[in-house]
MMTF fields as JSON, N, C-alpha, C and O atoms, coordinates in Angstrom:
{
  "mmtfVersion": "1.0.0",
  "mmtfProducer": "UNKNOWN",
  "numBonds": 503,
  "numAtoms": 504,
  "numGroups": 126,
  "numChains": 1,
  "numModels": 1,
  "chainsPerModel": [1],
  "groupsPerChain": [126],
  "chainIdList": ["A"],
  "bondAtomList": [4, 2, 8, 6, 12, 10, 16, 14, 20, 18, 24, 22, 28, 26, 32, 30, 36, 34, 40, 38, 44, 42, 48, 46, 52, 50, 56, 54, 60, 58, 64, 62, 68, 66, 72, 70, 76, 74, 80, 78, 84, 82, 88, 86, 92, 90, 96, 94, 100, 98, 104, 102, 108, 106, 112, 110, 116, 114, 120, 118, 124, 122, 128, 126, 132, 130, 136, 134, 140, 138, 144, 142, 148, 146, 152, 150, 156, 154, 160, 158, 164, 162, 168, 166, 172, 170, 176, 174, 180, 178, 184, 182, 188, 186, 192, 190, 196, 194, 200, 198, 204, 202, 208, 206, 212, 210, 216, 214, 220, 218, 224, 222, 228, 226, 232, 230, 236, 234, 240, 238, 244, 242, 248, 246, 252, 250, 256, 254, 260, 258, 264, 262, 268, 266, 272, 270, 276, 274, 280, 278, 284, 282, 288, 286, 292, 290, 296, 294, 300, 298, 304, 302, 308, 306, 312, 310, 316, 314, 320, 318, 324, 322, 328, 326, 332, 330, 336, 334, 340, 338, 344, 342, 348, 346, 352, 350, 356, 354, 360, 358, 364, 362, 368, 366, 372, 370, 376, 374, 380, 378, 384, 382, 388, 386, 392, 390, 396, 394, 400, 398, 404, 402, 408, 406, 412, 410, 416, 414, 420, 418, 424, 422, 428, 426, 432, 430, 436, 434, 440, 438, 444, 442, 448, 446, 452, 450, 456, 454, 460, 458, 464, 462, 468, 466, 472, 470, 476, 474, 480, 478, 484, 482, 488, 486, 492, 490, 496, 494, 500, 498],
  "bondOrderList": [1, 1, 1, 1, 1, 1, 1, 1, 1, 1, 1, 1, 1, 1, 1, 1, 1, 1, 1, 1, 1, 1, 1, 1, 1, 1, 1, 1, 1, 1, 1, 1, 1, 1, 1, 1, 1, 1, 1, 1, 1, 1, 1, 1, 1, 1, 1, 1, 1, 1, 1, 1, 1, 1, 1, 1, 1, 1, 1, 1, 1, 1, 1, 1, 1, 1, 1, 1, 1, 1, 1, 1, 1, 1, 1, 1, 1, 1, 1, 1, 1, 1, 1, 1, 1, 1, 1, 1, 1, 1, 1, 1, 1, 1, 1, 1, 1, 1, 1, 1, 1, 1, 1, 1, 1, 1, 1, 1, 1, 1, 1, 1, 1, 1, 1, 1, 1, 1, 1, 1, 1, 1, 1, 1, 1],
  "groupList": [{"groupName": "UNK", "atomNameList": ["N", "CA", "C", "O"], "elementList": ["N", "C", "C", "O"], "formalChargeList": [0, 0, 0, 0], "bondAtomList": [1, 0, 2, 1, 3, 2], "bondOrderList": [1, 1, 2], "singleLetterCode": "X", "chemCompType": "L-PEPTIDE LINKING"}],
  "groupTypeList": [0, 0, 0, 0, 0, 0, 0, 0, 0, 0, 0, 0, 0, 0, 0, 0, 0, 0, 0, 0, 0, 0, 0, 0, 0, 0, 0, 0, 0, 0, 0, 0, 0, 0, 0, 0, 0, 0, 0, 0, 0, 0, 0, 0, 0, 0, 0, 0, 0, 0, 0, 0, 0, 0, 0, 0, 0, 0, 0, 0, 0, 0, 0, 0, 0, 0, 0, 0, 0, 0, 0, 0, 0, 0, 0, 0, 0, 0, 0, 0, 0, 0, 0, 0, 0, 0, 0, 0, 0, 0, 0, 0, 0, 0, 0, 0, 0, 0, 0, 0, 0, 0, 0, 0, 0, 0, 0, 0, 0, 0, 0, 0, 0, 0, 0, 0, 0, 0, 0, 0, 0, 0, 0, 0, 0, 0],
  "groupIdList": [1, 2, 3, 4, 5, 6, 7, 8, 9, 10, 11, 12, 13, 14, 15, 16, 17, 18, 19, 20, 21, 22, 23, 24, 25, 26, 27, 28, 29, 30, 31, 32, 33, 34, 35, 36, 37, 38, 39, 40, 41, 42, 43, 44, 45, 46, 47, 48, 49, 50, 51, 52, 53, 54, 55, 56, 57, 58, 59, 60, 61, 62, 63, 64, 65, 66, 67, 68, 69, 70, 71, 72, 73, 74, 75, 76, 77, 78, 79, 80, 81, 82, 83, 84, 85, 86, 87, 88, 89, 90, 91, 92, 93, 94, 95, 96, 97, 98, 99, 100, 101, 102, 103, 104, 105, 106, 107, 108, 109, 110, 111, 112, 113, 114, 115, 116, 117, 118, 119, 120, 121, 122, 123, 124, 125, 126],
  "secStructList": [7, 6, 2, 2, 2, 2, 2, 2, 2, 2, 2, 2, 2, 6, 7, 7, 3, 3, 3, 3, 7, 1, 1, 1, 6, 6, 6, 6, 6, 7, 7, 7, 7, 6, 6, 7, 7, 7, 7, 6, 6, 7, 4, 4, 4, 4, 6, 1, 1, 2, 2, 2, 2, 4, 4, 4, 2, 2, 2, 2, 2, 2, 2, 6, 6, 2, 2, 2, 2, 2, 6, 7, 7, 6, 6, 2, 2, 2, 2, 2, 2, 2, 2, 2, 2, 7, 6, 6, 3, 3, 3, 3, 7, 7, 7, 1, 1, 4, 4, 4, 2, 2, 2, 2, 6, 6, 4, 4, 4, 7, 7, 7, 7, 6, 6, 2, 2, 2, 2, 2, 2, 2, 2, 2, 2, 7],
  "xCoordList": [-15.419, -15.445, -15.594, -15.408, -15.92, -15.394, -14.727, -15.09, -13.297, -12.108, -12.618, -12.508, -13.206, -12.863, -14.115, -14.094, -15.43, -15.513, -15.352, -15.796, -14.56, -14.248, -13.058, -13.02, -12.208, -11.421, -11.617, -11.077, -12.359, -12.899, -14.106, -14.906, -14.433, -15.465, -14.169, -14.455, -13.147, -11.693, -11.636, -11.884, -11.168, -10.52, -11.454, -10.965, -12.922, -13.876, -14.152, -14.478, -13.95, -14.04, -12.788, -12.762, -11.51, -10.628, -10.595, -10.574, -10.597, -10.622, -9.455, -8.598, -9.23, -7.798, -8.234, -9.421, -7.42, -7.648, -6.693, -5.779, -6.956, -6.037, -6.283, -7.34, -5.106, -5.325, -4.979, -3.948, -5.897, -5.816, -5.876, -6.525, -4.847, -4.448, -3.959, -4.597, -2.591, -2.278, -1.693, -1.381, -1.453, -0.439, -1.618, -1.406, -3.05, -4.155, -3.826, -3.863, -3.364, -3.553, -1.953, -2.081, -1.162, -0.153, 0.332, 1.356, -0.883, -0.623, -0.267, -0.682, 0.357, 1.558, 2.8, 3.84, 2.486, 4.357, 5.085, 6.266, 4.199, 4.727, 5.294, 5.603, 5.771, 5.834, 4.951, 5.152, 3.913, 3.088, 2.996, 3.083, 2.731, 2.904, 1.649, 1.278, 1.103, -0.11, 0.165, 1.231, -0.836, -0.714, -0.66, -0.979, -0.171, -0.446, -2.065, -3.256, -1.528, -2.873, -2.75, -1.617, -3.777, -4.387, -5.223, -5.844, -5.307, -6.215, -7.671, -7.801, -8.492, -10.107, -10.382, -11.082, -10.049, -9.962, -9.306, -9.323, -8.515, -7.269, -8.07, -8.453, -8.425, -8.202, -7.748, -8.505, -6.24, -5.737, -6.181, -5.585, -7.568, -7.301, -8.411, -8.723, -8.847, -10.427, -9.696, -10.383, -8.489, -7.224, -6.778, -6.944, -6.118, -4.765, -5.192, -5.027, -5.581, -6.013, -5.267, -4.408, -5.24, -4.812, -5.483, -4.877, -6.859, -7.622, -7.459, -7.418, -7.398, -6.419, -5.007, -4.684, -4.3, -2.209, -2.67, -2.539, -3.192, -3.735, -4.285, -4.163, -4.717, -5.867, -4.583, -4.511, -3.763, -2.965, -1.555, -0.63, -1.377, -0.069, 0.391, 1.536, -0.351, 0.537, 0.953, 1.941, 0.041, 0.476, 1.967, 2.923, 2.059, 3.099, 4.342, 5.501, 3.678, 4.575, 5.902, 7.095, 4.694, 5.067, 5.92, 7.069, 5.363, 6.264, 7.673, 8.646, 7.756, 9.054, 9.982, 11.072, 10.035, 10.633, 11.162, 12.317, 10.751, 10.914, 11.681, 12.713, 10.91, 11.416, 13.135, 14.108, 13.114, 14.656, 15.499, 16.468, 15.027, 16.06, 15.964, 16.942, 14.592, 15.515, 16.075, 16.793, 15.977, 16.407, 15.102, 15.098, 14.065, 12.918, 12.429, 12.789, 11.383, 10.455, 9.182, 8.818, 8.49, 6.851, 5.97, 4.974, 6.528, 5.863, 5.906, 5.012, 7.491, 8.086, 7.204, 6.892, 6.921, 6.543, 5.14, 4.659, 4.375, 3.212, 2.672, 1.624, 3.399, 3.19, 3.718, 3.161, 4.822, 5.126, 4.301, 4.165, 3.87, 2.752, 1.619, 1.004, 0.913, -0.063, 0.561, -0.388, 1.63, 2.158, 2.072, 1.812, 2.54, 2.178, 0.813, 0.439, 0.108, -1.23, -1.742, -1.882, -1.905, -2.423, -1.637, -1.26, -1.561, -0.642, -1.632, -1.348, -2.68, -3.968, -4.088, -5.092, -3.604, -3.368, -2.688, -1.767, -2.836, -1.722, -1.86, -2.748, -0.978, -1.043, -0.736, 0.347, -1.19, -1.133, -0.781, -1.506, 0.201, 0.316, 0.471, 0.937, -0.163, 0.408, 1.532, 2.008, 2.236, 3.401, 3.689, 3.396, 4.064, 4.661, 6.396, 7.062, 6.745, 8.522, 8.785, 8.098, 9.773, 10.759, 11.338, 11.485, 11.51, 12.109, 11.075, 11.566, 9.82, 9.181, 8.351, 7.458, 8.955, 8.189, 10.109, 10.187, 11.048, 12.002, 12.373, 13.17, 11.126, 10.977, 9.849, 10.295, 8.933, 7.586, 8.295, 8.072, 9.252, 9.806, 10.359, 10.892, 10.75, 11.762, 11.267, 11.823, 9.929, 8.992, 8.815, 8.485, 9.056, 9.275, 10.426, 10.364, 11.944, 12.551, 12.245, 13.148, 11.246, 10.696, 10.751, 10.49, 10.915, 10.582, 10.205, 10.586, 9.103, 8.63, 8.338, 7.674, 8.786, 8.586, 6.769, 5.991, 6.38, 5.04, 4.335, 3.116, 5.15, 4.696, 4.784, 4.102, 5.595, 5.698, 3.983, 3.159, 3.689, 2.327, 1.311, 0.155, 1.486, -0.011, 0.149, -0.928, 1.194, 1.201, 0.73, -0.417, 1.087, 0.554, -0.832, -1.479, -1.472, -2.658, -3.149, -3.266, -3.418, -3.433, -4.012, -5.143, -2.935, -2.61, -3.462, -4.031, -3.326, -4.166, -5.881, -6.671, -6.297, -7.714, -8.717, -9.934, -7.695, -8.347, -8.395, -8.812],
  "yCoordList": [-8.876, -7.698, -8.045, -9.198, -7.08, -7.066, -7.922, -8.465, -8.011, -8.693, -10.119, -10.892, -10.769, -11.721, -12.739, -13.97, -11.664, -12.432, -12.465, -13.259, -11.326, -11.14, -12.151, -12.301, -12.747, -13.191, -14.676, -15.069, -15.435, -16.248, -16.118, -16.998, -15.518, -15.515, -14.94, -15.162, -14.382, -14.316, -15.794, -16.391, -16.132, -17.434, -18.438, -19.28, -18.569, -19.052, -18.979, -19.848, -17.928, -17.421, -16.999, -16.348, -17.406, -17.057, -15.473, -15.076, -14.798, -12.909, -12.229, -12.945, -11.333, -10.798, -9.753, -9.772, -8.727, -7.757, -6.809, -6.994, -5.335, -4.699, -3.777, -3.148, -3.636, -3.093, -1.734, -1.373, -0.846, 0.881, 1.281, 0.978, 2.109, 3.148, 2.238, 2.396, 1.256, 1.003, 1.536, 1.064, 2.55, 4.172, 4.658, 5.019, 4.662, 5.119, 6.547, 7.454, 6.503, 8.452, 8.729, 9.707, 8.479, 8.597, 8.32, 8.604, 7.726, 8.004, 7.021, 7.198, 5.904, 4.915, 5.101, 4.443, 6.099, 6.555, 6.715, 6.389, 7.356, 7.949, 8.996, 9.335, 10.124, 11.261, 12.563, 13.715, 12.116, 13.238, 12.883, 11.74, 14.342, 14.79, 15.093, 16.219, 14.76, 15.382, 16.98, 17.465, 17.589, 18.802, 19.256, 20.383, 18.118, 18.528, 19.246, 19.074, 19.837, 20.848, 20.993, 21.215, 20.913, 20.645, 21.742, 22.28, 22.2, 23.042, 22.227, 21.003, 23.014, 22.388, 21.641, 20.665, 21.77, 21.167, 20.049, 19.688, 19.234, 18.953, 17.554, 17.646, 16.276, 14.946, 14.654, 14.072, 15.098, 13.965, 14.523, 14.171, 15.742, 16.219, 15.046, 15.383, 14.091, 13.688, 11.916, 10.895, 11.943, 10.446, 11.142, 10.779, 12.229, 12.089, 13.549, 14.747, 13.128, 14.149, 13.857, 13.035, 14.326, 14.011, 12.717, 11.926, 12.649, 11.135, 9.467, 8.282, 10.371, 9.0, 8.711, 7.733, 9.743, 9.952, 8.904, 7.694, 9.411, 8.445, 7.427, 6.576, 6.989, 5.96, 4.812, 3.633, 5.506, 4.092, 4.356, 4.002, 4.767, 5.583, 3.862, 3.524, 2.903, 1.853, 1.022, 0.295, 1.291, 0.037, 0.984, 0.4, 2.044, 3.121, 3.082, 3.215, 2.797, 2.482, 0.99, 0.891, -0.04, -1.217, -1.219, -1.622, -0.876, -1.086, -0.362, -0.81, 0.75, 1.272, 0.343, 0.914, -0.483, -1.89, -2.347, -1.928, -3.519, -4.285, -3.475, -3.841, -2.005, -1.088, -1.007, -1.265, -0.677, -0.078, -1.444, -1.469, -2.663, -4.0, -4.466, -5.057, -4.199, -4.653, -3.481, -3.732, -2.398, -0.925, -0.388, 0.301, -0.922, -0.174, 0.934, 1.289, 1.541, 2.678, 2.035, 1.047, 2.613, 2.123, 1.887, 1.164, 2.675, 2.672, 1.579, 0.973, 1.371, -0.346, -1.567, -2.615, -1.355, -2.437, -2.502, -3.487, -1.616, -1.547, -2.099, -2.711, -1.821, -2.543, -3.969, -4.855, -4.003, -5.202, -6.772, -7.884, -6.163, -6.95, -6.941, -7.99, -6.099, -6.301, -7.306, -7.808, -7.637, -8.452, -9.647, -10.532, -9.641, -11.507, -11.864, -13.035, -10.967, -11.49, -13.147, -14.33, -12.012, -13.823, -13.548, -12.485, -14.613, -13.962, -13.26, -12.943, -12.982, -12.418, -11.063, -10.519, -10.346, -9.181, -8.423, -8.918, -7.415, -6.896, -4.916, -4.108, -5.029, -3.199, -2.013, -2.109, -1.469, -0.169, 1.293, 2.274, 1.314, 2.865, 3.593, 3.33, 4.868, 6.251, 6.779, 6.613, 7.613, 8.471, 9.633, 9.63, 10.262, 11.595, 11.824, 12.813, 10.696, 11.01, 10.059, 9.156, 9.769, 9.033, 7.516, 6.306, 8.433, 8.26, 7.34, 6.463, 7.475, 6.65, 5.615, 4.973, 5.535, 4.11, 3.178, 2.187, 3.782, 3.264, 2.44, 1.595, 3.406, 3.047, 1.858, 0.72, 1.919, 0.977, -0.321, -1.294, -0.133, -1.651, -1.965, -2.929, -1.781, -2.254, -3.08, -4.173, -2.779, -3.515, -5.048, -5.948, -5.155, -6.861, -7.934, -9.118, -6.865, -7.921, -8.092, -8.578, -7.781, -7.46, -8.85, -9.611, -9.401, -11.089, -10.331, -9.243, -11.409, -11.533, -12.575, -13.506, -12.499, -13.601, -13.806, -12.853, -15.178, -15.239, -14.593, -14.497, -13.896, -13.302, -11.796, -10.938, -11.702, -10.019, -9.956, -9.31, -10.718, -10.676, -11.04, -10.703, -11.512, -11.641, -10.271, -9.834, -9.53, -8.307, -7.512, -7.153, -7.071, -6.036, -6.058, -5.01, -7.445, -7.776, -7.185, -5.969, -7.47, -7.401, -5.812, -5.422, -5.251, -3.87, -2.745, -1.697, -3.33, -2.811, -3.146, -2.208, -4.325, -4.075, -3.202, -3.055, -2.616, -2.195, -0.667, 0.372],
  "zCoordList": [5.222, 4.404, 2.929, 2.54, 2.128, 0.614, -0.186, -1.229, 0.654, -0.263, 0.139, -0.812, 1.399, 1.921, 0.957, 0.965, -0.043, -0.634, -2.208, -3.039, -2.337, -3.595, -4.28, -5.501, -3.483, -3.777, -4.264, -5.298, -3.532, -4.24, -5.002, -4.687, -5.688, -6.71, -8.397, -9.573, -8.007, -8.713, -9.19, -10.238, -7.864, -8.773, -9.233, -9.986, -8.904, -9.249, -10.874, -11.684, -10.97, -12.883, -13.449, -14.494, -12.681, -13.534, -13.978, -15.143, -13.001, -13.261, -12.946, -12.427, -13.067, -12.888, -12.044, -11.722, -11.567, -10.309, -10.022, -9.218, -10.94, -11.159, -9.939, -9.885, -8.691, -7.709, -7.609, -7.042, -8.203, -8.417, -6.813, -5.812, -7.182, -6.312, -4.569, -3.528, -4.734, -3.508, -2.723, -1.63, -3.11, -1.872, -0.971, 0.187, -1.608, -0.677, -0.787, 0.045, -2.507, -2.761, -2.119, -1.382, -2.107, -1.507, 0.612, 1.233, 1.021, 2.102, 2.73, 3.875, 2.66, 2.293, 1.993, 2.034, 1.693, 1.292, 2.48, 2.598, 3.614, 4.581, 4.573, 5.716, 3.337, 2.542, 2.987, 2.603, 3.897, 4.687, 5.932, 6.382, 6.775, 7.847, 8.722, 8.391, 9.368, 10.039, 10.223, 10.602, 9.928, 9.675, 8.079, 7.699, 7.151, 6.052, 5.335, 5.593, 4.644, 4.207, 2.929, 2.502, 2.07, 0.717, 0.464, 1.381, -0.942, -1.641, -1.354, -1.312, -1.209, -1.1, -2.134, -1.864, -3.305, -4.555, -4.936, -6.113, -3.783, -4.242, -3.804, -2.638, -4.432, -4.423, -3.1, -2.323, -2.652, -1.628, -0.499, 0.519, -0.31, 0.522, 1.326, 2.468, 0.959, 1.409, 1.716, 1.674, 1.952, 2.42, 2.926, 4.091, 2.944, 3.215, 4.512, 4.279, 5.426, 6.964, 7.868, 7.549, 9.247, 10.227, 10.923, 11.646, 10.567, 11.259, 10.396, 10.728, 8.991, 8.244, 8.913, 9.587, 8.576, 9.588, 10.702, 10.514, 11.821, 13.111, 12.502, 13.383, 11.773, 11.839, 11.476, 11.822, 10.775, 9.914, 10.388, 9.656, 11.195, 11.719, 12.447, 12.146, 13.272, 13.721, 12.177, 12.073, 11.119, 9.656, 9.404, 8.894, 9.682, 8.854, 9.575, 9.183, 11.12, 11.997, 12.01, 12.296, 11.471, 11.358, 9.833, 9.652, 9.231, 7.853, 7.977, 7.369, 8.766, 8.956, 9.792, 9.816, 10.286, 10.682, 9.944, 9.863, 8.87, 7.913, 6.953, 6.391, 6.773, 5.458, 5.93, 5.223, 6.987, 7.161, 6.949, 6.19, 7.729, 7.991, 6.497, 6.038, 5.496, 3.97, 3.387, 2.419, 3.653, 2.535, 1.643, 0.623, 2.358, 1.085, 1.846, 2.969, 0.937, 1.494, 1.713, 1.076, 2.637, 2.803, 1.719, 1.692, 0.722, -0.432, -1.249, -1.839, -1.169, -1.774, -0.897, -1.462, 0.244, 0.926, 1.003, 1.563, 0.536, 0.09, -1.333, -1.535, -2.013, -3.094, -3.359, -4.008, -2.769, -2.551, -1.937, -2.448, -0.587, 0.147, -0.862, -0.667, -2.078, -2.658, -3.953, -4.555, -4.412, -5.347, -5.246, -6.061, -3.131, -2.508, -2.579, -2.513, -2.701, -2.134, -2.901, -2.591, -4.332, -5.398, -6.848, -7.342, -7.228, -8.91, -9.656, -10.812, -9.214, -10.739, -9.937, -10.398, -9.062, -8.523, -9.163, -9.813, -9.19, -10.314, -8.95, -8.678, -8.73, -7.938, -9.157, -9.735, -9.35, -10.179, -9.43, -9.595, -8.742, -8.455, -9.588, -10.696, -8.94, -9.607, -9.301, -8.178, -10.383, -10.161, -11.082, -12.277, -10.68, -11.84, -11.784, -12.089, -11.348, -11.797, -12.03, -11.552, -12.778, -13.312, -11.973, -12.14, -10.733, -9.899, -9.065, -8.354, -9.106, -8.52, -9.064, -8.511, -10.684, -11.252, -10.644, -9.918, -11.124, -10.811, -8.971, -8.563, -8.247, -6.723, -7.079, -6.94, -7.368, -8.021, -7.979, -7.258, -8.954, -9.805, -9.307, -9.857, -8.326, -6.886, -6.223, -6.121, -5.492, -5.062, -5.469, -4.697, -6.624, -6.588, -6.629, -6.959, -6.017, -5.396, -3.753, -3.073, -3.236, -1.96, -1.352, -2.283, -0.491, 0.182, 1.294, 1.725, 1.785, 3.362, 3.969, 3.512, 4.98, 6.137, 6.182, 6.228, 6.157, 6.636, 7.536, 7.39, 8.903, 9.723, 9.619, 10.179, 8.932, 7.745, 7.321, 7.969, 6.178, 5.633, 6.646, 6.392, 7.472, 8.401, 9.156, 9.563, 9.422, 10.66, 9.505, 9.774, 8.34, 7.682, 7.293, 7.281, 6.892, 6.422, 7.992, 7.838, 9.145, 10.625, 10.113, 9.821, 10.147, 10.498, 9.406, 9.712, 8.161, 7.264, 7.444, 7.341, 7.674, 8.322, 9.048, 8.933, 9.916, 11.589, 10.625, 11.135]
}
């Protein structure tokens, strides 16, 4: 794919890699419901469907594992897993409260088991 050759042509030139939008519009959070419904107008309505919900529902599935046995949210462990990736990564979520840059910054006392990061990398592919 994409990343598999973007990443070395990164460290090839020494580039940095600011990773916009790792919630996938919020739908990582796990914060929506299949059945959710959006203004026609509305941005999240064209991520955030019932065939996205299914499509990523085993990654959402899997992170709720790990999330509960350390205390984070999917959201923490989403950004988190994008922090391990390489140090010139940088994840940029969005937020509009207080409460969820304070959830954000959490994300990097996050640790994972090697087999943590290969099941999510796994899981986020498909």
């Amino acid at each position: 794919g994409t990343h598999e050759a973007l990443i070395p042509l990164l460290e090839e030139h020494n580039i940095g890699w600011v990773a916009h939008d790792p919630l996938f519009k919020g739908l990582l959070s796990a914060t929506f419901q299949k059945g959710t419904r959006f203004r026609r107008d509305d941005w999240r309505s064209r991520l955030i469907n019932d065939a996205n919900l299914d499509h990523y529902a085993p990654l959402l599935q899997y992170l709720a594992k790990p999330g509960g046995e350390k205390g984070a949210t999917p959201a923490q462990l989403a950004i988190a897993w994008v922090l391990r990736q390489k140090p010139y990564i940088v994840p940029i979520p969005g937020m509009r409260k207080p409460e969820r840059l304070r959830e954000n910054m959490a994300a990097e006392q996050i640790t994972f088991t090697e087999a943590e990061l290969q099941n999510i990398a796994e899981l986020a592919k498909s």
